[in-house]
C-alpha positions as CSV (number, residue, x, y, z in Angstrom):
1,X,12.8,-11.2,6.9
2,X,15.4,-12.4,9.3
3,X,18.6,-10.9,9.7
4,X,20.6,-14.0,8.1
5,X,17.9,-14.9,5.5
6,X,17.9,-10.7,4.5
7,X,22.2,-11.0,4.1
8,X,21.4,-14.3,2.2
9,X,19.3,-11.8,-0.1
10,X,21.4,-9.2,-0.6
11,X,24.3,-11.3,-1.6
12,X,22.1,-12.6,-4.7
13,X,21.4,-9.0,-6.0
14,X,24.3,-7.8,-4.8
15,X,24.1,-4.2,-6.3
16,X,21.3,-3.8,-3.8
17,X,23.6,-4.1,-1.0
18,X,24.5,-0.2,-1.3
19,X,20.5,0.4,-0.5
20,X,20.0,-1.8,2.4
21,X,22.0,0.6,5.4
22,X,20.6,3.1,6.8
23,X,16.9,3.8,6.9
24,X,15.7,1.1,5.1
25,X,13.5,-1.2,7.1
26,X,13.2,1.6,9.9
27,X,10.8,4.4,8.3
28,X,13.6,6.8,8.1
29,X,16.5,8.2,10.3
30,X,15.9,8.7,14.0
31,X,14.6,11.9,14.9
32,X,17.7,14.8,14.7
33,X,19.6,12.7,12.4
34,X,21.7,15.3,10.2
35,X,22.2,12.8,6.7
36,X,25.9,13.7,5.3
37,X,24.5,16.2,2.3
38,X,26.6,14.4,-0.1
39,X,24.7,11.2,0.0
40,X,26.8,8.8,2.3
41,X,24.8,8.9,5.4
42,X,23.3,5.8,6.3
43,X,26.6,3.5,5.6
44,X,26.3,-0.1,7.1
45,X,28.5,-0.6,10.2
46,X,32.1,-1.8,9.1
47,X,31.4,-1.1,5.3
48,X,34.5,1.0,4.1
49,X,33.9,4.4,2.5
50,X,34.8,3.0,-1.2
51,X,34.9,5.0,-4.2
52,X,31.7,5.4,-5.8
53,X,32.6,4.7,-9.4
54,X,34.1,2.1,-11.0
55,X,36.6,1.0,-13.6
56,X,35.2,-2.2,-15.5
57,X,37.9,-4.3,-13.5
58,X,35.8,-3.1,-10.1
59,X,38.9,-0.4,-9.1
60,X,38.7,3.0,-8.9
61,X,37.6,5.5,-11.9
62,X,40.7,8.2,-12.4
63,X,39.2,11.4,-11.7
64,X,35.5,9.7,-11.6
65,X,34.8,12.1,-8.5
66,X,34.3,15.1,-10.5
67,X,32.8,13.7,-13.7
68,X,30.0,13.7,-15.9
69,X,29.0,10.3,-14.3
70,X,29.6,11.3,-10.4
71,X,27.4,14.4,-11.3
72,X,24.4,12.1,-12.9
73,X,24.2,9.9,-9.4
74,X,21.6,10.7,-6.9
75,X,22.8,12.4,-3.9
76,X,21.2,13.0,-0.4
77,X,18.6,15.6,-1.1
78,X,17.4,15.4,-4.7
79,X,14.3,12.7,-3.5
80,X,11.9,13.8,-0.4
81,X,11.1,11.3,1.1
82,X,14.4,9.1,0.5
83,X,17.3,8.7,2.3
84,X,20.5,8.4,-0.3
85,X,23.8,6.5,0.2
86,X,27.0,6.6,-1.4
87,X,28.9,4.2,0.7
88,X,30.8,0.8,-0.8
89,X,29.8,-2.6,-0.1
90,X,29.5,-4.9,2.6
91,X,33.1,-6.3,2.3
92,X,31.9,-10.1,3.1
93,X,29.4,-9.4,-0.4
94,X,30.2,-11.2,-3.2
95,X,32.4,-8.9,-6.3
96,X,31.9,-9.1,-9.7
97,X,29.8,-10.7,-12.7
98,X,27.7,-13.7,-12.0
99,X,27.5,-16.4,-14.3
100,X,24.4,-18.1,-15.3
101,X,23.9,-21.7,-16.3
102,X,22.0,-20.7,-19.5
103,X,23.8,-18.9,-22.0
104,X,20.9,-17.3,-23.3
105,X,20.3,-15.3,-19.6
106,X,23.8,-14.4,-19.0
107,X,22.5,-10.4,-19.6
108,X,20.4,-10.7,-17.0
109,X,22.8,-12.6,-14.4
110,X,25.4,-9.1,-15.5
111,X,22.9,-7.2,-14.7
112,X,22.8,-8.2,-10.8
113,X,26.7,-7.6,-10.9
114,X,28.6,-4.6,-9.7
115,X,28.0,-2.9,-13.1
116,X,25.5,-3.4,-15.9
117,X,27.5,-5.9,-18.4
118,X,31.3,-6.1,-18.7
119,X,31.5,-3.5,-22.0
120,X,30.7,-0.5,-18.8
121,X,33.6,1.8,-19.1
122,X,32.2,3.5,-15.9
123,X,29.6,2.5,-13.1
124,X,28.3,5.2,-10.2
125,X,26.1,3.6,-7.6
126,X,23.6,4.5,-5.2
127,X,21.4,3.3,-2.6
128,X,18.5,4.7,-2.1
129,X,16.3,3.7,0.5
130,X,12.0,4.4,1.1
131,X,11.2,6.6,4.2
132,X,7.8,6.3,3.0
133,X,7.7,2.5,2.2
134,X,9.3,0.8,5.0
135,X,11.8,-1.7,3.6
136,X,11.8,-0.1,-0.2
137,X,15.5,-0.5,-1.3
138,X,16.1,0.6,-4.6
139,X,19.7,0.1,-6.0
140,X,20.3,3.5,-8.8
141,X,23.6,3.1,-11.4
142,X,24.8,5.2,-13.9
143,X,27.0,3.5,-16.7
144,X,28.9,4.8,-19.8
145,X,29.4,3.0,-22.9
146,X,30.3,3.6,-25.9
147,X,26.9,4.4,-27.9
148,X,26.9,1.1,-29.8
149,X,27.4,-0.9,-26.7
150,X,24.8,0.7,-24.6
151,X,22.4,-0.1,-27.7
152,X,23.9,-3.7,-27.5
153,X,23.0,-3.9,-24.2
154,X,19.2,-3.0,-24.1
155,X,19.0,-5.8,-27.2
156,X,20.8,-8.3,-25.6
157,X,18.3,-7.9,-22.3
158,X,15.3,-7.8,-24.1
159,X,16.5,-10.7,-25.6
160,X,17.3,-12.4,-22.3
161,X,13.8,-11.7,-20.6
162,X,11.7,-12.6,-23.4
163,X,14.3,-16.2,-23.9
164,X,14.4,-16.8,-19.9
165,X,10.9,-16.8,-18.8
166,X,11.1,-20.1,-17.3
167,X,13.9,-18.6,-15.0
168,X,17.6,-19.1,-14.6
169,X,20.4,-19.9,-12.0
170,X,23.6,-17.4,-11.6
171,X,26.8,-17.9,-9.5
172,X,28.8,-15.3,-7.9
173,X,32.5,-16.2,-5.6
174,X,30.6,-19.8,-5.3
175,X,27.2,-18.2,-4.4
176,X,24.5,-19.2,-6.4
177,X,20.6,-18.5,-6.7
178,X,17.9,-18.9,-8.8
179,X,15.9,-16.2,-10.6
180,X,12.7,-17.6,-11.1
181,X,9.3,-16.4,-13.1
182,X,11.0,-13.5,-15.3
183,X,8.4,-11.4,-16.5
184,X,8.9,-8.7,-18.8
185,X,6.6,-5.4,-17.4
186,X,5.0,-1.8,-19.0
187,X,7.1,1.0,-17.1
188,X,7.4,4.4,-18.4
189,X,10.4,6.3,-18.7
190,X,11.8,9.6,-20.8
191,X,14.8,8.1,-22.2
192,X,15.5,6.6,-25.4
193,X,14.9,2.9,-25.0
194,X,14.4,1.1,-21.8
195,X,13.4,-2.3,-21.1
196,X,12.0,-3.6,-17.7
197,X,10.8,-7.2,-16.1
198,X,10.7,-8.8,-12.7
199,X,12.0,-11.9,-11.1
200,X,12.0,-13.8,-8.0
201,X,15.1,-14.4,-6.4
202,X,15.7,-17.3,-4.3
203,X,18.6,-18.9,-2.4
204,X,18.8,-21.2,1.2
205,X,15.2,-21.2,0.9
206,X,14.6,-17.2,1.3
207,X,13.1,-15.4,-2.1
208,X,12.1,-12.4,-2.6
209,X,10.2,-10.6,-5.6
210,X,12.7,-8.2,-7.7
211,X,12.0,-5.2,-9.9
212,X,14.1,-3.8,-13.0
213,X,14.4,-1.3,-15.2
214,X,17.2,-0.7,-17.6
215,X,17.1,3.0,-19.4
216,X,19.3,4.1,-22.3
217,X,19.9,7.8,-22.7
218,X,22.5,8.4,-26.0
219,X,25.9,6.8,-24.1
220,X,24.5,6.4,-20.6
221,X,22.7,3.7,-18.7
222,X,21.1,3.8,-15.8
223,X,20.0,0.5,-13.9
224,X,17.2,0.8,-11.3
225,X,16.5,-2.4,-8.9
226,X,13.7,-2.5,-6.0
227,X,13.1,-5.2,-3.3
228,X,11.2,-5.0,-0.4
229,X,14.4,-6.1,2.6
230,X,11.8,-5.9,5.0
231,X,9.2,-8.3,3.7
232,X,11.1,-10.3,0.4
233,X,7.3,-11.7,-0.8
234,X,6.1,-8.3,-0.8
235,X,6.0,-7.0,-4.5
236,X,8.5,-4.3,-5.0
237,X,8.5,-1.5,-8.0
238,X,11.0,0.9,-8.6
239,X,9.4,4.4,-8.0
240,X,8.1,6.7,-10.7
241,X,9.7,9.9,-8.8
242,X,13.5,7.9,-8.5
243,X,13.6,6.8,-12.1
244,X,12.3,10.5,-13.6
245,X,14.8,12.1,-11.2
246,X,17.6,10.3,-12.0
247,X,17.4,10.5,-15.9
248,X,16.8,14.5,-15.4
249,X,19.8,14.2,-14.1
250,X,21.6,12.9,-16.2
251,X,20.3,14.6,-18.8
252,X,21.7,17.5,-17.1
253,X,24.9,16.9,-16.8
254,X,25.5,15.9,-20.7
């Protein structure tokens, strides 16, 4: 994918930008690279070193650092085989909620945002790129919610894919793309509800094939989301090992 038609990309899944630094598209980190053991080598040039959780208005959490949430996230060492990044966005990438033109598939326009849907008290990201899969990014959040919105949330989705099939257009700070051909899919996961599909995404004539999952565990969600940035066409899935590490962990902080 070319450099301009990949940054085209990125700003349409915009969560993804925090997996696209680093070793993605390389294979890995040059040979004697030392990754920053809390998760934030690999940060794009220029990107500032932002908070990694979020308030619902996009600012820092108070005290997220320390907290249940910050200790759920993937950090640099939990996946062999992946390199993990904690840095902030690509401050020329879009902020906030797209909106889609179909009411009915605004969920899944939220769900591209910088958090899940607007009831997220909290949102943790992560990038988390493939050293095995050259090009794998996979975006990884942690959201919490009270119980009865994160239950909300997985209904409204499942809603969403099953209404938008035919696809859907979302606008972001006057950027807009087209998710086309949503298709819900079978993925496993341990925690109590989850719902998963995949779309293409398209925008300036680039595309590129898009994988979900959306997991509930009690007041937590997490939100997984694969592309390929090296080769957009190339089908992407969110990998086994990231998902079922990332709800043990949040299962273990409680």
């Amino acid at each position: 994918m070319r450099m301009k038609a990949r940054a085209t990309m990125v700003a349409l899944v915009p969560a993804l930008l925090l997996a696209t630094a680093g070793c993605v598209g390389t294979g890995g980190p040059a040979k004697g690279d030392d990754p920053d053991p809390k998760g934030s080598a690999g940060r794009a040039p220029g990107a500032p070193g932002a908070p990694t959780a979020t308030a619902p208005g996009g600012s820092a959490a108070p005290g997220a650092g320390g907290g249940r949430l910050e200790r759920s996230a993937l950090e640099q060492g939990d996946l062999p085989g992946y390199q993990i990044s904690a840095q902030g966005k690509n401050p020329s990438a879009p902020n906030g909620q797209p909106q889609a033109d179909k009411k009915a598939c605004q969920p899944l326009a939220d769900i591209m945002g910088d958090k899940p849907d607007p009831a997220a008290r909290e949102t943790v990201n992560r990038g988390v790129g493939s050293q095995k899969q050259v090009g794998l990014a996979v975006s990884a959040s942690v959201s919490s919610y009270a119980e009865g919105d994160a239950k909300a949330l997985v209904a409204r989705l499942r809603a969403a894919v099953a209404a938008c099939g035919s696809g859907f257009s979302a606008t972001v700070e006057k950027q807009t793309g087209s998710y086309r051909e949503v298709q819900a899919t079978d993925y496993r996961t341990s925690g109590d509800e989850s719902v998963s599909w995949t779309t293409t995404a398209a925008a300036q004539g680039v595309s590129a094939q898009v994988h979900l999952v959306v997991v509930r565990e009690k007041d937590t969600v997490v939100r997984l989301m694969a592309l390929n940035v090296a080769a957009g066409q190339q089908k992407a899935q969110v990998p086994q090992e990231v998902a079922d590490k990332q709800l043990e962990k949040v299962r273990r902080a409680g």
